[in-house]
C-alpha positions in Angstrom: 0.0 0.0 0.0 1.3 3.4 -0.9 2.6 5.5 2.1 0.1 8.7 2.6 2.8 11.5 4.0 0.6 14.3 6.0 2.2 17.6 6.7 1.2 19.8 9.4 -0.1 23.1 8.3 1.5 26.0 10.4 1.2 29.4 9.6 4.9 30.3 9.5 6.4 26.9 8.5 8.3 25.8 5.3 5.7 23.3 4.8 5.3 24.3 1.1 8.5 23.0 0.2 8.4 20.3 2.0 5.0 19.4 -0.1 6.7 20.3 -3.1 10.0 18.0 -2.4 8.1 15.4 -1.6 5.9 15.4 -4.5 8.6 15.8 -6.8 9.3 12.0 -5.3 6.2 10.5 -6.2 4.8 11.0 -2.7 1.3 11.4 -1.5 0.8 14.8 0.6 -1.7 15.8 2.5 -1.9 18.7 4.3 -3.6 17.9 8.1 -4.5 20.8 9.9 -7.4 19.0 12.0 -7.6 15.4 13.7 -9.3 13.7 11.2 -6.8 14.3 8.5 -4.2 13.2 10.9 -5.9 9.8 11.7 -5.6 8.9 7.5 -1.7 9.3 7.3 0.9 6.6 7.6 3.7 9.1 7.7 3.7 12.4 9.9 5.8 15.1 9.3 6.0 18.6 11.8 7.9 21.3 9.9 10.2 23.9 11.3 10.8 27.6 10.1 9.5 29.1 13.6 10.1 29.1 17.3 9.2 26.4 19.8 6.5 28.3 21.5 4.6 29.3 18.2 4.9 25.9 16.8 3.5 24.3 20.6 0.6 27.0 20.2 -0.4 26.5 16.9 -0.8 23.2 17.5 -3.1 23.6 20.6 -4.8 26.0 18.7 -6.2 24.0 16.2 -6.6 20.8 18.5 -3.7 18.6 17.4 -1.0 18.7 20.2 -2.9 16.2 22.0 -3.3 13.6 19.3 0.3 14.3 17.7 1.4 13.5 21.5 -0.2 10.1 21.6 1.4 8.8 18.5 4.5 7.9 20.0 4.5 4.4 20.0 2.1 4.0 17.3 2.6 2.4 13.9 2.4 5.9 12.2 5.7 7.3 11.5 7.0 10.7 13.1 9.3 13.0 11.2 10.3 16.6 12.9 12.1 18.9 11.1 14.2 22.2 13.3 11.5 23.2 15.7 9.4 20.2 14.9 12.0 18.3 16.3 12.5 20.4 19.1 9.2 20.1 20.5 9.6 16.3 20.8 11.4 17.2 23.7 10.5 18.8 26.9 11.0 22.5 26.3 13.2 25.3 25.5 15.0 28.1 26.2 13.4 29.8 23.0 9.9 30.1 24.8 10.0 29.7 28.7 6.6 28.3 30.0 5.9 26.9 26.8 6.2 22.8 27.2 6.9 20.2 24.9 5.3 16.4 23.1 7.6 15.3 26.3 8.3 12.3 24.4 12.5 12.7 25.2 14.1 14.5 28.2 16.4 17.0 26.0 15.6 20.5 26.4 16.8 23.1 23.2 18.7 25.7 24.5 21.1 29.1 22.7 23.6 29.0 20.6 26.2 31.1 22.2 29.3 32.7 21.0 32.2 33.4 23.3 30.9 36.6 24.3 28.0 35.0 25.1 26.0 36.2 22.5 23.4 34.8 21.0 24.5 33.5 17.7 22.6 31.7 14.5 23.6 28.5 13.3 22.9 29.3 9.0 24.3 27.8 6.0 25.8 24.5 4.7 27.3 22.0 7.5 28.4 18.8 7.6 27.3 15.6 9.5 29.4 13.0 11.9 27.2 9.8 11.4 27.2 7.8 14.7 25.1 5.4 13.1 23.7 4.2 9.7 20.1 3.5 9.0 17.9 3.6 6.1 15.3 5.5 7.8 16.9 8.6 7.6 20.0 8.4 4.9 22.5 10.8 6.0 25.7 10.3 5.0 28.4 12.2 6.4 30.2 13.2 3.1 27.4 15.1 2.4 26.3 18.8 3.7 22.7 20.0 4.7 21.2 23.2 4.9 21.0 25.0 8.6 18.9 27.5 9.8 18.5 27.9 13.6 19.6 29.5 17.0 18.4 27.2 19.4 20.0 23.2 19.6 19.5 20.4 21.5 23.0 19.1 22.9 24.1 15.4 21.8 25.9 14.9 25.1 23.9 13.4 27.8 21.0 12.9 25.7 19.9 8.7 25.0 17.2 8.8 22.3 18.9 7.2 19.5 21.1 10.0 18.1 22.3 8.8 14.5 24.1 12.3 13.7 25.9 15.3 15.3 27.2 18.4 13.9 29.8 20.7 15.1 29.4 24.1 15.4 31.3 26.8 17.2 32.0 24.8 20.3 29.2 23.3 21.1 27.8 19.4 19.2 24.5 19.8 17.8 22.0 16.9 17.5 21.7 16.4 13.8 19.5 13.6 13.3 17.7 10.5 15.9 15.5 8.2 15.5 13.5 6.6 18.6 10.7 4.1 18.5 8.5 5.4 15.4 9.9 9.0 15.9 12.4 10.5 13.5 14.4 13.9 14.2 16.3 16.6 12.0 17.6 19.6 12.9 18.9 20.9 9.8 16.2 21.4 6.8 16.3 18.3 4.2 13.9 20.3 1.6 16.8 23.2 1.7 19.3 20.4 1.7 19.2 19.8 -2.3 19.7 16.1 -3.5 20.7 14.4 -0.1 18.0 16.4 1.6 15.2 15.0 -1.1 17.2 11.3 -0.2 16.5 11.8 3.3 12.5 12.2 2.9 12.3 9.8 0.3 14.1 7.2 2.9 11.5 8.4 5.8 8.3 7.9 3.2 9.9 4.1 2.8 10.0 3.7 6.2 7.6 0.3 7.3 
């Protein structure tokens, strides 16, 4: 049976593109933006392009944060992308009071320079591969496209990190995959031929 890859519609997301990308595979897209939509997709993707606490509203807003939240564990297949990944966790320094899915115990916090400055991860970076899987292909001779401020850490964190990248002097969480949950931070529709590789490899995923 053909995988059905829904999209969450945000208001400031890159969603679009994502659609586009995937289409451009041969990939079903539907756009869910209530429950019911939701319940017809095999695949489940929450963009990025905004900040934790608008992404977390949002999706209270229009009723889905509670049934995105009990899809962990489920047969339906999770992909977050920047802040959709970064909600998995429990929150962020990006929007105190604003909490998480909870499904991991990482919490996203600033980029900082030496000054301590804030400072914006943007451009093309490479990956350190801890792991390979053919749920998410990410290869480590390849770059991606980065676009972000706030990180989760990859030290101290156990939910299946496959991928790390360095950045100033901190090691950024790439790329995990946990139970039927998959996370990127950098953005795979920006990310030119290995991004498109990387959501064609989560739309295969069984």
């Amino acid at each position: 049976m053909k995988p059905q890859v829904g999209i969450i519609r945000l208001a400031t997301s890159n969603s679009g593109s994502i659609s586009r990308g995937l289409s451009a595979l041969g990939v079903e897209v539907l756009n869910i933006d209530d429950r019911h939509k939701l319940q017809k997709c095999s695949h489940v993707i929450i963009p990025g392009v905004s900040t934790f606490g608008a992404v977390v509203e949002e999706l209270e807003s229009s009723e889905l944060f509670e049934p995105i939240k009990d899809l962990f564990g489920s047969k339906t297949k999770i992909l977050g992308l920047c802040a959709g990944m970064q909600i998995m966790g429990e929150d962020s320094e990006e929007s105190p009071g604003s909490k998480g899915l909870g499904w991991f115990n990482f919490k996203s916090i600033r980029i900082s320079g030496e000054s301590g400055s804030a400072r914006f991860h943007t451009g093309w970076n490479s990956i350190q591969t801890r792991n390979r899987t053919q749920i998410l292909s990410a290869t480590s001779d390849s770059t991606y496209y980065f676009n972000h401020s706030y990180y989760v850490p990859a030290d101290g964190n156990k939910f299946g990190i496959l991928g790390t990248t360095r950045y100033l002097n901190v090691d950024i969480t790439s790329l995990f995959v946990k139970e039927n949950v998959a996370g990127i931070q950098f953005h795979p529709e920006k990310s030119q031929k290995s991004g498109l590789a990387i959501l064609k490899s989560f739309s295969d995923w069984r």
